[in-house]
Structures are given as C-alpha cells and as structure tokens.
N, C-alpha and C positions, 0 to 999 in steps of 0.2 A: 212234916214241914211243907208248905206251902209256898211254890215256889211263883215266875213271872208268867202271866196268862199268857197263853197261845191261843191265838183268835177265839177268844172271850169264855178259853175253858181254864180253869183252875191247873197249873201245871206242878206233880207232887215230888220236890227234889228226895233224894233219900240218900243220905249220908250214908259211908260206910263204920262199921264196928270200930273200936281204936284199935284195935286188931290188927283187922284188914287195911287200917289206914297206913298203918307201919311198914305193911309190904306194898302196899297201891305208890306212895309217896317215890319211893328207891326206884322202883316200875314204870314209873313216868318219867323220872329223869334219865334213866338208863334209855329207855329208848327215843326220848328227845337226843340225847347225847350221840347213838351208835348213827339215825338217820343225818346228822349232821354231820359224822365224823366220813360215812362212807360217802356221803355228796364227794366231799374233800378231795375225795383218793386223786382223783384228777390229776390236781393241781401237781404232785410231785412226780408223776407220772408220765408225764407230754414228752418229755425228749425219750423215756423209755419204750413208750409206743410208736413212736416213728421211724424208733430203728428197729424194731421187731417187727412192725407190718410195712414195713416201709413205704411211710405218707410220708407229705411232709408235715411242719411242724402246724401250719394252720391248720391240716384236715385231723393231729392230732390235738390239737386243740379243742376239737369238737366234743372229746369226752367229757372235758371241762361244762362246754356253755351247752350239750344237750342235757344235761342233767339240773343245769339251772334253772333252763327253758323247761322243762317236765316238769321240775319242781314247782314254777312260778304258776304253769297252768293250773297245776294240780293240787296246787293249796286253798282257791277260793271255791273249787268242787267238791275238795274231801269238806274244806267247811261247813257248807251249807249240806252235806249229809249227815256230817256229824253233829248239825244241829237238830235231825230226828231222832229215832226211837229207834231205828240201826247203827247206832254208831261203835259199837262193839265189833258187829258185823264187818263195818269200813274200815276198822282200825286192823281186824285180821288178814280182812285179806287184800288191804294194800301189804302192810308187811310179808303176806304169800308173795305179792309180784314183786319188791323189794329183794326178796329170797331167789326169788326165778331170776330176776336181772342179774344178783350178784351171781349164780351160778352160769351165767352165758360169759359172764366175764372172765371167767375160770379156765371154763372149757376151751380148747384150740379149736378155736371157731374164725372165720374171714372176720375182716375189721368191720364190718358194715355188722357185724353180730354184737360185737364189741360196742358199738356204739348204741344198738340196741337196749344192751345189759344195761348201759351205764344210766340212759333214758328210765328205765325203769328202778333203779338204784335210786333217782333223782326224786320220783314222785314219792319217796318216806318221806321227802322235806313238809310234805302239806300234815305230817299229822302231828307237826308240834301244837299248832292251834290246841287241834283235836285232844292231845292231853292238858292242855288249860282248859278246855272245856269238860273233858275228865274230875279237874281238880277242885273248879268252881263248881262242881253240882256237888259232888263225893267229900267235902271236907267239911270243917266249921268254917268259916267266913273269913275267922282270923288267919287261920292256919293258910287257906287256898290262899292267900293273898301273898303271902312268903311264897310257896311254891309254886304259881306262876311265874313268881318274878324268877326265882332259880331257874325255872323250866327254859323261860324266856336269855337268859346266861349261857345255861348248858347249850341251848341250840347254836350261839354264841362260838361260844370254844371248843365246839366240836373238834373246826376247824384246824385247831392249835394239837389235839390233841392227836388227829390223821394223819394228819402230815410227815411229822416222823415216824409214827409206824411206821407209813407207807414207805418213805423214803428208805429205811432202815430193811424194812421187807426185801424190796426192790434191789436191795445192794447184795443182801445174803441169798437171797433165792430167787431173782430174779423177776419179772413183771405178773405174772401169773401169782407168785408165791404173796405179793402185793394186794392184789386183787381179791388172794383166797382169804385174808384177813376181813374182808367185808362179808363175805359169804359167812364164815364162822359168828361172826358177832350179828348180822341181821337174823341167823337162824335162831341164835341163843333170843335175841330182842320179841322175835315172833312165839317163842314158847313163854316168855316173860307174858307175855300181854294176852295169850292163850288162859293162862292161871290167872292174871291180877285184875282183868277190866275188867270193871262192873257193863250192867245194862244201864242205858241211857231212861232218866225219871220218862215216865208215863205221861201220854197227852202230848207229845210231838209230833210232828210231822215237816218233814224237807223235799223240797220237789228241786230238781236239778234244773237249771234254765239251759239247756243245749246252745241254743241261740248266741246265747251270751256268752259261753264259755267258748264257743268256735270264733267266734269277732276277738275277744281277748287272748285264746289264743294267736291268731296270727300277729294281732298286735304287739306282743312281747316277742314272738318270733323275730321280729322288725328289730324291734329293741336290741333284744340280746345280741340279734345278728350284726345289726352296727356295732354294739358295743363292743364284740370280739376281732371284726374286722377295722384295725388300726389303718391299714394300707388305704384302707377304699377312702378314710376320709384326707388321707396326705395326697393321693394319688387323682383320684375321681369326687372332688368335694362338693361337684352338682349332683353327682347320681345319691351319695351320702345324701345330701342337706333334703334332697327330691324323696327319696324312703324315710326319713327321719318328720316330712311333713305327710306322708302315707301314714306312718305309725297315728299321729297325733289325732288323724281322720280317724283313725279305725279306733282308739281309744274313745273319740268323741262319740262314735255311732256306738259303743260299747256304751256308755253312761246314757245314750239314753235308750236301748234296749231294755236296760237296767229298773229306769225310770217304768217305764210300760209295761213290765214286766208283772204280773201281778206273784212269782213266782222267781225272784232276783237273784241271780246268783251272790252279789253280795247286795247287800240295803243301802243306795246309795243316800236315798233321804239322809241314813242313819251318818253314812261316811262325812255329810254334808255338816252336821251339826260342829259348831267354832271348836270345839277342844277335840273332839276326832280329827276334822280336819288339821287344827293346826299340829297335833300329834305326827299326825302323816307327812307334812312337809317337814316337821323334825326329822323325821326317821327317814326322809329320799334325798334331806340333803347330806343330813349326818353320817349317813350311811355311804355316801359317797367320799365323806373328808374318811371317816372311819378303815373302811378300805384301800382306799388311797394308799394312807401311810404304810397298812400292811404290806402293800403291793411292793412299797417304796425300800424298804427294811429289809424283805426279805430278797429281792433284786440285790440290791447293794452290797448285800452280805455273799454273794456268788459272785461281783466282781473279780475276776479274777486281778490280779497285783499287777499285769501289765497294763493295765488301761491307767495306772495314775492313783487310781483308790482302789477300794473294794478290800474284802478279804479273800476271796477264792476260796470260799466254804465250799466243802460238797454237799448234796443236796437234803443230805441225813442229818451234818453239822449243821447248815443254815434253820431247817426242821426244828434243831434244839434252841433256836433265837426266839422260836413261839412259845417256848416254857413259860418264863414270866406274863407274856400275854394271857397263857389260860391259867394259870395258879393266882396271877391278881384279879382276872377277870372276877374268877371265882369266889375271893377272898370278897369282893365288890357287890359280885350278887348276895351274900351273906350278909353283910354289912347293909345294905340297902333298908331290907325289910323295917330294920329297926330303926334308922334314922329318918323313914317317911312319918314315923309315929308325930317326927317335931317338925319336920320340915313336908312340904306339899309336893308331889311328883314334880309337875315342869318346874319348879327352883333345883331338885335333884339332875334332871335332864340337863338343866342351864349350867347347873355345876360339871357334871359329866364332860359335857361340851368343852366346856374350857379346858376339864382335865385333859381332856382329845387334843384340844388345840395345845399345849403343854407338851405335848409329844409332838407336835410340826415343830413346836420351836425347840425345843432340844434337839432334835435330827436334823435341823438346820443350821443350829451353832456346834452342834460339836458326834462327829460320829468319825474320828480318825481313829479311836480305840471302840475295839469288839464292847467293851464293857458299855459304852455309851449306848450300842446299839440293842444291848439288854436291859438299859434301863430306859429309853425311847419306847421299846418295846411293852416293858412292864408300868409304861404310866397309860401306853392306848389302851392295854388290856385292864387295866382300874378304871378308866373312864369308860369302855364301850358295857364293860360288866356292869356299873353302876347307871350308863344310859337303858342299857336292857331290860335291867331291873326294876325302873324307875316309869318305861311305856306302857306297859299293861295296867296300873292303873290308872293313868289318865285315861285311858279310851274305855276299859271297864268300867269307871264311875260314872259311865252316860249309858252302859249298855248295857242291858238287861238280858238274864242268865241263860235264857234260849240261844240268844244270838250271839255266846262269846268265840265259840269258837270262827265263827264266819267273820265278826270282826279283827280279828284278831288276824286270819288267816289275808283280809287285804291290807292287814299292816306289816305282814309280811313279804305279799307281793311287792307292796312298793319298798320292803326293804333291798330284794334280791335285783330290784334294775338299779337302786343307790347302787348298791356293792357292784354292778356290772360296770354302771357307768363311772365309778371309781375307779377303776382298773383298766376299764380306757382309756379316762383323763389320764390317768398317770402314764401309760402306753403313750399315747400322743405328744406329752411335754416332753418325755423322754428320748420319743422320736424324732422331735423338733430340735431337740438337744445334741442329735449325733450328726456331724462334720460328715461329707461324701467319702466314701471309704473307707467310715471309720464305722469298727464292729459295734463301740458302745459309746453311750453320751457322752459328754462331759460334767462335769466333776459339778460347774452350778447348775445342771439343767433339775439336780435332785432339789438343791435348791430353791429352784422358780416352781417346783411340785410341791413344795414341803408350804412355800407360799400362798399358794393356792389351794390347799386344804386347808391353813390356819383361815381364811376367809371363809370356805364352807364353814368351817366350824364355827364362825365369828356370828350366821347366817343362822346356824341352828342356836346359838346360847341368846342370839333375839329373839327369834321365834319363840323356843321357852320359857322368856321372859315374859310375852306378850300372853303366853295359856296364864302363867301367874299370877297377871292384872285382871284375871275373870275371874267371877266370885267363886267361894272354894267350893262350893256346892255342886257347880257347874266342871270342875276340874278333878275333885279328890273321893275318893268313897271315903 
C-alpha cells in the first residue's frame, strides 16, 4: 500500500496481520488510557501531599499543573518524532521515563523529587497522538477511524477512571501506596508496547525544531502558571494581565518561528487551513466549558453540609461521581464511529456541545440530591465522549497520514490550556463568590460558573456549526 509522499518520495504504509491487529487495537488503547489515568493521580492527591511533605497547598499543587506543563510541552515533540521512522523507538522510551518518574514518586524522596517524578509521569500524555498515528498507518481505513476516535475517549476518561483509584489508594495505604498504582500500570503499559508497536512505514523522516519547542515551552509555562495561580489574578491583576500579555508575545514569536522554520515542530500552514483551525477553537473553548463543569461537580460534591449545600463526600466517594462520566463517555465513544457514517463530524461536535451545555443546565437547575449530581455528570461524560470521538476526523480529513500524529498532537496542546483555563475560571467565579471570612462560596456563585460554561459551550456548538457550512470534502474523510 502506497501511502502520502514525503518530500516527493513515495511513502509504503503497511498494515498489520488481522492477527496482530487484534492485540495492536487493546495496546493502544490500554496505554492511551494508563498515560491519562496516571497524569490524573494529582488531582486527588494535593491535600495528601501537603501534609506529608508539608508545603502548602499551592506548592502542592504543583504535582498537578507540572505534569500538565510536561505534558503540553511534550506532545508537539513526541509528534513530530513520531512522525519519522523512529517512532517505535519514541514510544518506548518515553514510557522508560514515564516508568522512571512513577518510580521517584514511590521512593521516600524530598518533595522537589516528587515533583520531578510527576513532570516525567506527565510527558506519556504526548503519546496519545502518537498511537493515532500508530492506528492510522497499521489498520484498514475503516477500522483506524473507529479507533482513533476511542483512542481520542480513552485519553478522555482516563481521568474518571484515576481518580478513585487514587483516592481509594490513598485512604487504605496511604500517599505512596497511591502513587505506587502508576508505577505498576505504566510498567505493565511499557511491556504492552515493548510486544505490540510495530515500526513506523518506510521513507520518513522528523527533525525536531529546538527553537521552537523552547519559545512554546516557556509560553505555556506562562499559561499553566496563571492558570493555576487564582490568588495572583484576585490579588495582583496588573502583574497577571502583564504575564498573560508576555505569554501571547512568546506564542506569537513561536508561530512564526514555526513559519520559518523549514523543520516545524508543528505545520502551522497546516494548523492554519478553515477546518483545522476552526477544530482548534472548538477544542480551546469546549475544552474550557467541558472542564469547568467537571471542576464544578466534583468541588460541590466535597462541600461539606455546613456551608448551606454540598454533600461532604470524602475524596474516594466524590471519585465514584466520575463513574457515569467515564462509562457514558465511553458508551459515546462507541456510539460515535457509527453514527458519523450518516451524520458529518462538526454536526456531531455541535451536537456534543449542546449535550456539554445540557449538563450547565441541569447543575444549575437542580443538584440538591446526590442523584442529580450523577446525572449532570453522566450527560458531560456523553457529550465530551461523543466531542472526542467526533475531532479527529475533522482535522484528519485535511491531513495527510505522515503528519497525523503531529496534528493531532497540537490539538491536544490546545486542548490541555482549555482544560487549565477551565479550572481557573471556575477557581476565580468561585473565588468571587466567597464573602470575607467565609471558607467557601456561596450556593449561586456555582450558578454564575454553570452560566458561564453553557456560553462556552453556546461558543463551541457555533463554531461547529460554522466547519458544517464548508463543503464536506473540505471537513469529513
């Protein structure tokens, strides 16, 4: 099979056996799934880390947004490796340092080690691309286009699925015992993919743009870093707004590095084309309303019952609130593949969206019973499964099979500052929402956040409106 030239040389995909496709298929989603789930660990972790090493809660915070930050770097580099003829290579031994980080996080090591591990935990996030790009060379056409879209799910509900382990971990054996949970599964992920990757088709080649990858580094460093410091934009909203116009500088001087680049770390021509682009602001604003809500659900569901509302879940129970989130997500990713046969990705996305915004409005009209709060929950997890599911071919159907995974990989980028800057905004309404002296908002400040997502999301179901009114050629494979 003859696959897309690579600077004007014939390039030879070569499908795997039905065989090997049987175990390749399980192998890619298993480890999309384990690098997503171990990012997570985080998130249910931050108060347990700050009374074991005792920081406080922003510097334990850090586990959280250096792993996002690694990750975000680290996705448009593994890309564009693994769109050469090493990408086998890239794939093992990021999951080595994946393996290395989760084992510093194990070991009774200073916090600053810890923080290290988690950095390096962080960067599995860049090789989801990397098995869409696996999927689309190695299957039939028909098939990779289902398992992208899964691929693109599972990375998804990782999240959903970490969390209560972690939480759960964390209660029975305390913070280490937590942590050792990533070690075991990224070590199982690395022999998975030791056995099941193939070699990348013949006639590629990838050069890594350093340049470019140090300017986008710092710039998301910017990013993330506002995005996790809430305080600095309540408190110091010149020095914020002054770094937030630093970022956009150094993203600009990054696009056009990029441009000049004869060797890009991503193709921004390519990123520039109407249905990539307008994909990308789907996925930066959706991705912000999308998060949001999670942030918003699973806070509320830890209120403790003296503030007026809340349940006062512990952090294992709140955990099991993500159930429905990843079993619908999932049920969505399923569901997907076969209803793009009648309907065109951005109509799916546009639908998605609303389903998203469907969950603002239900946890806005009614979340005084736990039950609401599980079904709030399990309509964002059928909309973000069925958005997931739904982006990889809009931007596949413009991009050509050398360059999936590098695409792919800055539609991920701009996924992971949406979800930052979701988690902000809601941070921030929240914070606006709590009275002097008072531990926790008030009861509408969820409200005026739940508000304000159904708008993002109002913002993404036009936007994929708008890829719909271009011809379908230009939008759909």
């Amino acid at each position: 099979m003859t696959g897309q030239p690579v600077d004007g040389v014939a390039v030879k995909a070569f499908p795997v056996a039905r065989s090997e496709a049987r175990l390749l298929v399980p192998a890619l989603m298993f480890i999309a799934l384990v690098v997503a789930a171990v990012a997570s660990l985080g998130t249910p972790l931050i108060t347990g880390v700050a009374t074991s090493f005792h920081v406080s809660l922003g510097s334990a915070q850090w586990t959280l947004t250096v792993a996002l930050l690694s990750g975000a770097v680290a996705t448009p580099v593994l890309g564009r490796l693994g769109a050469g003829r090493h990408r086998r290579a890239t794939i093992l031994v990021t999951l080595a340092v994946v393996v290395a980080g989760s084992a510093l996080t194990v070991l009774p090591l200073p916090f600053a080690w810890l923080l290290a591990g988690r950095a390096a935990q962080g960067i599995g996030l860049g090789l989801t691309a990397l098995m869409m790009g696996v999927a689309r060379d190695h299957l039939p056409e028909e098939r990779s286009a289902a398992v992208i879209a899964l691929i693109s799910v599972v990375s998804i509900i990782g999240a959903g699925v970490g969390y209560p382990l972690a939480a759960l971990l964390a209660e029975l054996g305390g913070l280490r015992a937590a942590y050792g949970l990533g070690l075991v599964v990224t070590a199982a992920a690395l022999l998975t993919a030791w056995r099941s990757m193939p070699e990348a088709p013949e006639g590629r080649s990838a050069h890594v743009d350093v340049a470019g990858a140090v300017v986008l580094a710092a710039a998301l460093l910017l990013v993330l870093f506002l995005a996790g410091e809430q305080n600095l934009w309540s408190r110091h909203l010149a020095v914020a707004a002054g770094l937030a116009v630093v970022a956009v500088l150094l993203l600009c001087v990054w696009a056009v590095i990029e441009l000049r680049s004869t060797t890009p770390l991503v193709d921004v021509r390519a990123v520039r084309h109407p249905a990539v682009a307008g994909a990308n602001l789907a996925m930066f604003v959706g991705g912000i309303g999308m998060y949001l809500l999670l942030t918003l659900i699973t806070r509320y569901a830890q209120t403790p019952h003296g503030a007026g509302y809340g349940f006062g879940l512990t952090t294992f129970v709140a955990g099991l609130v993500l159930i429905p989130f990843s079993v619908l997500g999932f049920v969505a990713g399923k569901l997907t593949p076969r209803v793009r046969t009648r309907i065109a990705d951005p109509l799916l996305l546009a639908g998605s969206a609303v389903m998203v915004g469907g969950g603002f409005t239900l946890f806005a009209a009614a979340r005084s019973d736990l039950a609401e709060l599980f079904a709030a929950m399990g309509v964002l997890g059928f909309g973000v499964g069925g958005f997931s599911a739904a982006m990889p071919g809009v931007i596949l159907a413009v991009t050509p099979k050398s360059e999936t995974s590098s695409a792919m990989s800055f539609n991920y980028v701009v996924r992971s500052v949406g979800y930052s800057l979701g988690s902000a905004i809601g941070g921030l309404i929240l914070a606006a929402g709590t009275g002097p002296g008072d531990l926790f908002p008030d009861d509408s400040a969820y409200t005026t956040a739940a508000l304000v997502g159904t708008g993002a999301m109002a913002i993404t179901t036009l936007t994929s409106l708008a890829l719909a009114r271009r011809r379908p050629s230009e939008t759909n494979p």
